[in-house]
C-alpha positions as CSV (number, residue, x, y, z in Angstrom):
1,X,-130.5,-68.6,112.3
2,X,-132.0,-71.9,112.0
3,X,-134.9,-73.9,113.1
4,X,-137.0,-76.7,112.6
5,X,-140.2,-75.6,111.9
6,X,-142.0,-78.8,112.3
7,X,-139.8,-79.5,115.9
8,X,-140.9,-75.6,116.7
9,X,-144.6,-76.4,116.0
10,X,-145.3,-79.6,118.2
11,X,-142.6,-78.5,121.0
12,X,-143.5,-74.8,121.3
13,X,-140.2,-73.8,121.7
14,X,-138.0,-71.8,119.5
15,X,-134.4,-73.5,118.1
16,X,-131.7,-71.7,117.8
17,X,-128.5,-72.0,116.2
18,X,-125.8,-69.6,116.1
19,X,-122.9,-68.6,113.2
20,X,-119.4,-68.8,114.4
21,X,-116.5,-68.8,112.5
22,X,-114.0,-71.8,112.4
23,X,-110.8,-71.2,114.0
24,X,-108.8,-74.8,113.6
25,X,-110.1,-78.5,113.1
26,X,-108.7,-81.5,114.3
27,X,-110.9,-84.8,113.3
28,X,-114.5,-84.4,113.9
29,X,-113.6,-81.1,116.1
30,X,-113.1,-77.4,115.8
31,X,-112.2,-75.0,117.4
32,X,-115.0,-72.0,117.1
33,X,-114.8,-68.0,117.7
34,X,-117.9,-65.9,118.8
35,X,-117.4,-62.0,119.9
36,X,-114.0,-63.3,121.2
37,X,-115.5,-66.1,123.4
38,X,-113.9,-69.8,121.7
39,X,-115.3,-72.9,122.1
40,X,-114.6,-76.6,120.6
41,X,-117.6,-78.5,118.9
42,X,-118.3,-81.4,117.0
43,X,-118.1,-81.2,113.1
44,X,-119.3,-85.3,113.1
45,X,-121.9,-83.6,111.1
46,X,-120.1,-80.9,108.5
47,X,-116.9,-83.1,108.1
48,X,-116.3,-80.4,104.8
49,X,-115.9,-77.6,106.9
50,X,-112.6,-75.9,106.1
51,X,-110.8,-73.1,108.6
52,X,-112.2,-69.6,108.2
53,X,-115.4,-71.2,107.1
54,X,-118.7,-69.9,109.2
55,X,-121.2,-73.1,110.8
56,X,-124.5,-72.9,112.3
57,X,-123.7,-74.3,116.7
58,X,-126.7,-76.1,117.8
59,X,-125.9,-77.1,121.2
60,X,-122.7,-78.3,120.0
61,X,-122.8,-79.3,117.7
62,X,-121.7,-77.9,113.5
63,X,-125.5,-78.7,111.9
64,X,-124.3,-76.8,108.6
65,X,-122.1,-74.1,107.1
66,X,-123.3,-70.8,106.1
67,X,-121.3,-68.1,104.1
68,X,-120.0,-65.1,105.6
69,X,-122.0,-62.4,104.3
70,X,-124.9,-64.7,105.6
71,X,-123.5,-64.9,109.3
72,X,-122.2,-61.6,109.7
73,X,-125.7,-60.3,109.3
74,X,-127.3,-63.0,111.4
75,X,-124.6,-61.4,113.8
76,X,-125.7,-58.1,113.3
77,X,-129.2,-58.8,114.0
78,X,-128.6,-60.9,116.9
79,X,-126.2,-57.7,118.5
80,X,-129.2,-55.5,117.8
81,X,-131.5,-57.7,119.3
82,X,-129.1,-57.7,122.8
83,X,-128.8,-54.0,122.7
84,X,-132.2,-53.6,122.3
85,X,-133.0,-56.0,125.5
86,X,-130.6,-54.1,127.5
87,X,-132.4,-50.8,126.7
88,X,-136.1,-52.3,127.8
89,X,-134.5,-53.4,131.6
């Protein structure tokens, strides 16, 4: 996961962005998988990104590319975190 800590600090707020895996890529677009949910996003700003590659979505937008080991733990986490949240309702 990523933030800014200096945009977290004077906002309050928490900044998330979430690994997804790159499914195709057409200009400054690609095509993104989640738990089976796909999306298109901007890769204006990780042009480099390659098919099969995993990105950081910040409402959008491809802010940087992370290896996989890397985002399938931030998944992990972030499925615990869910399953967790449903036990406490």
């Amino acid at each position: 996961m990523y933030c800014s800590v200096r945009l977290a600090k004077m906002t309050k707020i928490m900044c998330l962005a979430v690994p997804v895996r790159v499914i195709s890529k057409e200009g400054d677009a690609a095509e993104t998988e989640i738990a089976g949910v796909r999306r298109l996003v901007s890769i204006a700003l990780t042009p480099e990104v390659k098919v099969g590659d995993y990105v950081l979505l910040h409402t959008g937008y491809a802010i940087g590319i992370v290896d996989e080991a890397e985002a399938k733990e931030t998944l992990k986490l972030l499925e615990e975190i869910v399953s967790l949240s449903e036990a406490h309702r």
